[in-house]
C-alpha positions in Angstrom: -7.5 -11.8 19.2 -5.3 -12.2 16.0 -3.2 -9.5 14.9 -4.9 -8.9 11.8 -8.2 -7.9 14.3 -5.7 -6.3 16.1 -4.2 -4.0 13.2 -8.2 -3.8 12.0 -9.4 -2.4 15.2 -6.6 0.4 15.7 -6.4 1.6 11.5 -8.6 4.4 10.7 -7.2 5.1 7.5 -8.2 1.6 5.0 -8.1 1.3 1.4 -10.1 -1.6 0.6 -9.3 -3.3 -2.8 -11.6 -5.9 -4.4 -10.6 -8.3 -7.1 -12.6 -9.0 -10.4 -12.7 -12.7 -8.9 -14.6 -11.7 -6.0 -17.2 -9.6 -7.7 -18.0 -12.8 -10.3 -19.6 -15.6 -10.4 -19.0 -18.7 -11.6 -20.3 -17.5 -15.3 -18.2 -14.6 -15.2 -20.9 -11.9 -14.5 -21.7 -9.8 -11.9 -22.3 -11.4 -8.1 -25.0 -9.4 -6.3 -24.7 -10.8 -3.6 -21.4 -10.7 -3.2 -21.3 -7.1 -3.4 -24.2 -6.4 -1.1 -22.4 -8.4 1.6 -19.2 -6.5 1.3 -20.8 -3.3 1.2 -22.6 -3.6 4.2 -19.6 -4.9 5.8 -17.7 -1.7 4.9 -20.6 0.2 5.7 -20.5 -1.0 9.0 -16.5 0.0 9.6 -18.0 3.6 8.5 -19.8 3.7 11.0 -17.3 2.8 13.7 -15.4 5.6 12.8 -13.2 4.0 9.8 -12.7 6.4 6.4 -12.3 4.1 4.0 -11.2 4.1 0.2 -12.4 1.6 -2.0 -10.1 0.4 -5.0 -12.7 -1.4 -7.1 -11.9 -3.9 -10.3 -15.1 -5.4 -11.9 -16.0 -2.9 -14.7 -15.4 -5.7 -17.4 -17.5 -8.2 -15.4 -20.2 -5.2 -14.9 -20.3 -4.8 -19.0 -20.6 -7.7 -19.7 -23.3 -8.6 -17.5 -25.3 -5.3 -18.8 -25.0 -6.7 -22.8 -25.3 -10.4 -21.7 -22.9 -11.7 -24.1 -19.0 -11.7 -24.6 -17.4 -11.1 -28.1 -14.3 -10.0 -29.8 -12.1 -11.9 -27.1 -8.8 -10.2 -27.3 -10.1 -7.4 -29.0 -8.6 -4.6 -26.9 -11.1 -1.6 -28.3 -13.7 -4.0 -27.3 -12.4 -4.3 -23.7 -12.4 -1.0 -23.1 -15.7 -0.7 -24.7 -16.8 -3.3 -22.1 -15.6 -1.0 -19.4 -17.2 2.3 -20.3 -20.6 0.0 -19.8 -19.8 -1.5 -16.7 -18.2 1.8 -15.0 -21.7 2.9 -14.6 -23.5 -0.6 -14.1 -20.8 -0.8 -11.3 -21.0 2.4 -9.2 -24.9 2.2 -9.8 -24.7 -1.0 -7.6 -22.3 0.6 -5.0 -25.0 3.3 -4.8 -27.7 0.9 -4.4 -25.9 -0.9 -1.3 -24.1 2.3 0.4 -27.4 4.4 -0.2 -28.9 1.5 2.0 -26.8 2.4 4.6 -27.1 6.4 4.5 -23.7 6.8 2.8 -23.0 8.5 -0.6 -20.7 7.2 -3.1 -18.2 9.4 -5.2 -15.9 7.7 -8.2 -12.8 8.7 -9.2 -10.9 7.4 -12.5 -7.2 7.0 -12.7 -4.2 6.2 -14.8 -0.6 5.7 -14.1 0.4 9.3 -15.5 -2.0 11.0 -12.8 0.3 9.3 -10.3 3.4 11.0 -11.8 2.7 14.6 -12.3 3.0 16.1 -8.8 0.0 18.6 -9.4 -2.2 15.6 -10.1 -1.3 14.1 -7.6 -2.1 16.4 -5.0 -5.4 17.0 -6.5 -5.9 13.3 -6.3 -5.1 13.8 -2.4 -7.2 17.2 -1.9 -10.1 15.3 -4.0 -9.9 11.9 -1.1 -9.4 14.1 1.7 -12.4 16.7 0.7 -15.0 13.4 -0.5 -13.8 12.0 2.8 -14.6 15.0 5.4 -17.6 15.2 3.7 -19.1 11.2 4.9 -18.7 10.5 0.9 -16.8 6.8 0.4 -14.7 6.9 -2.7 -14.7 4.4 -5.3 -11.2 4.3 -7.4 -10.6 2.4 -10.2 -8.1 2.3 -13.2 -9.7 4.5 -15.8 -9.9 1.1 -17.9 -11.1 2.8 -20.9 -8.7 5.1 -22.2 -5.6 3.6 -20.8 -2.8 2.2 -22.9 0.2 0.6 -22.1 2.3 3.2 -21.5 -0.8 4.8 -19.1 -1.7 1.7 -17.6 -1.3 0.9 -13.7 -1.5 -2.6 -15.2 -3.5 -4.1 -12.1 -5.7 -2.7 -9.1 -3.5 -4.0 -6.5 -0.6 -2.0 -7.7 -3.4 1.2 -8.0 -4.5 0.5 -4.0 -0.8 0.4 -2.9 0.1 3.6 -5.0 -3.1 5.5 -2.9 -2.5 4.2 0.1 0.8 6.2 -0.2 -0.4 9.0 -1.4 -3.5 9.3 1.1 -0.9 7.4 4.0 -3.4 4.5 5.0 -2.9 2.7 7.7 -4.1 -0.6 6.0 -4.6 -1.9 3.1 -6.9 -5.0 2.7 -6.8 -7.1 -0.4 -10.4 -8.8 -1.4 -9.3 -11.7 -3.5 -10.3 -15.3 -4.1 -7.7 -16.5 -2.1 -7.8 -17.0 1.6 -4.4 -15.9 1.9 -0.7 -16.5 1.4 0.0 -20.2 1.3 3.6 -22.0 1.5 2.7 -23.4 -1.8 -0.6 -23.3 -4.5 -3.7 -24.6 -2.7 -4.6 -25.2 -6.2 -1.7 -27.5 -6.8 -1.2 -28.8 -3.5 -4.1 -30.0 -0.8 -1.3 -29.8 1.9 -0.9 -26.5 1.5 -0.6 -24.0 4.1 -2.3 -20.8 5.0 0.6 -18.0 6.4 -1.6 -16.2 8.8 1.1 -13.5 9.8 4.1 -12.2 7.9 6.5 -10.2 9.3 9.6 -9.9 6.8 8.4 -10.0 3.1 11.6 -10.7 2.1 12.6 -13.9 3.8 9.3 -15.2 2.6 9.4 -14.9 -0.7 12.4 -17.0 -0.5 9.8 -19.7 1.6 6.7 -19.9 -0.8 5.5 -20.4 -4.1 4.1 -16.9 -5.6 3.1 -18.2 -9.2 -0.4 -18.4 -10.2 -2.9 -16.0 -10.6 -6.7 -15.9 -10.8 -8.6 -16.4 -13.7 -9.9 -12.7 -14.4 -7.8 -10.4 -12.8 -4.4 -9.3 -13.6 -2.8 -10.0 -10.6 -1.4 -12.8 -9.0 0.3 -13.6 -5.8 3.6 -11.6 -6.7 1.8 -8.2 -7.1 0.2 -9.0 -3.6 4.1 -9.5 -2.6 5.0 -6.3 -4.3 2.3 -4.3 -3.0 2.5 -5.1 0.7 6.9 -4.0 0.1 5.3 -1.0 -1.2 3.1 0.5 1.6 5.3 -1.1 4.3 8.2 1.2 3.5 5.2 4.0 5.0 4.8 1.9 7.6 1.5 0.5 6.6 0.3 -3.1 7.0 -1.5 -4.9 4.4 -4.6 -8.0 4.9 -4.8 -10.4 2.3 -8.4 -12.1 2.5 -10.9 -14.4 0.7 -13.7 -11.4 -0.3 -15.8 -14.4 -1.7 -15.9 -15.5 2.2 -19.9 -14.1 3.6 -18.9 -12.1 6.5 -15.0 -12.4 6.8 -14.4 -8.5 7.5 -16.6 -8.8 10.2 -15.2 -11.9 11.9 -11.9 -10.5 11.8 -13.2 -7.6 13.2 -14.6 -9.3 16.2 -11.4 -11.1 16.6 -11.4 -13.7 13.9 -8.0 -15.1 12.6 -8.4 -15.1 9.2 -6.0 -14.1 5.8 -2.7 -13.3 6.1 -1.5 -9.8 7.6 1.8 -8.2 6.6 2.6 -6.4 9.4 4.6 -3.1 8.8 7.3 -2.7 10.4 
C-alpha cells in the first residue's frame, strides 16, 4: 500500500478541490462525465465514514456551456456574468450526481475578506460543521461574481488550503490535470518524472521545475507548492492527483500508488 492509500484510509476530515481543467473538455465546456465519475467516487468515501468538503472551480466553464458561446474575452464584467450562470448550472449537476447517491448538496460562496474578519470566519466554521452533522456535503467556491482584486482569493487552491485550516482537515486532495509533481514539465520534457511522495517541501522546490500552469485555471504548480506549506504547518497532508483519471480516488483507496502525497510532518 502507498502512503498516499495509507494517509486516504486513516483522514476523515478531506477537502477535495477540483480544477476548471478537470471539469472541461477538450472544447472548454462542461464534462459530464467527468463529474459523474468524481461524484460517485466521493460519494462512495461518504459512505465509509469520510466528511468531506468540496472546493469546486468550473462556474465559467458551467456558463459558458449554458449560453453556448464565448464573447467579450477579457471583458471582466462579462466573466463574472459568466459565473452567476454557471453557479447554478454547476451545483444543479452536483445535485443531480449526489442526489443519486442519497446525499444532499449545500453551496457556500466566499471571498478573501470572509477569511479575515474573525466573526466570518467562525460562521464559515459553524456553517461546515452544522451542513456536515447534518449528512449535507458542501460545495465552496470563490464567490467569482462580485469579487475584485482586492476581495479576490485569486485561485481555488489557495481557497481549499485556507478551509482546510479553518475546518482542520486532515487532507487535502487536489483534482488537477496533472498526475502529480514531476522533477521537470511533462509537457516540456518526455523524461520527466512523477514524485510520488514528498516529504520536505522545501528541499524540493529547490529539485523541480514549478513553472507552467494549465490552460483555464489560475493556478499552476507553485500554488500547489504553496498550498501543501500552508496546511502542513496544521499538520495536514495534501494529494496531488490527475481528476481527469476514471476512477483514480478509488484505486488509491484500495491501495493504488498514484499522485504525489505531501506528507505532513
Amino acid at each position: 500500500m502507498g502512503k498516499a492509500s495509507e494517509i486516504l484510509k486513516k483522514s476523515r476530515k478531506i477537502v477535495i478541490k477540483i480544477g476548471s481543467q478537470v471539469l472541461s473538455n477538450d472544447e472548454g465546456l462542461m464534462d459530464h462525465k467527468t463529474i459523474t465519475g468524481i461524484s460517485n467516487q466521493i460519494a462512495s468515501l461518504i459512505k465509509d465514514d469520510k466528511q468531506v468538503v468540496i472546493v469546486s472551480s468550473g462556474a465559467e466553464v458551467s456558463g459558458v456551456s449554458a449560453i453556448g458561446r464565448w464573447n467579450r474575452h477579457g471583458d471582466l464584467n462579462y466573466k463574472q456574468a459568466m459565473c452567476a450562470i454557471g453557479q447554478v448550472e454547476l451545483m444543479m449537476e452536483y445535485k443531480k450526481h449526489f442526489l443519486e447517491n442519497e446525499l444532499i448538496v449545500g453551496q457556500l460562496l466566499l471571498t478573501h475578506q470572509d477569511f479575515e474578519d474573525k466573526t466570518k470566519s467562525l460562521y464559515i466554521r459553524n456553517t461546515l460543521f452544522t451542513l456536515l452533522d447534518e449528512k449535507v456535503v458542501p460545495i465552496i467556491n470563490e464567490n467569482d461574481s462580485v469579487s475584485v482584486d482586492e476581495l479576490s482569493i485569486s485561485d481555488n487552491d489557495t481557497l481549499a488550503s485556507m478551509l482546510s485550516n479553518l475546518w482542520g482537515a486532515e487532507l487535502l486532495i487536489l483534482m488537477s490535470d496533472i498526475d502529480g509533481l514531476y522533477n521537470i514539465s511533462p509537457y516540456k520534457d518526455d523524461s520527466a518524472k512523477l514524485i510520488n511522495e514528498v516529504y520536505d517541501i522545501d528541499d524540493v522546490r529547490h529539485k523541480v521545475d514549478l513553472s507552467g500552469k494549465g490552460k483555464l485555471g489560475n493556478g499552476g504548480m507553485e500554488t500547489k507548492i504553496e498550498a501543501a506549506e500552508s496546511v502542513s504547518k496544521f499538520g495536514t497532508s495534501l494529494l496531488l492527483i490527475n481528476g481527469k483519471t476514471p476512477g483514480i480516488l478509488t484505486d488509491i483507496y484500495s491501495g493504488k500508488d498514484a499522485g504525489t502525497i505531501f506528507v505532513a510532518g
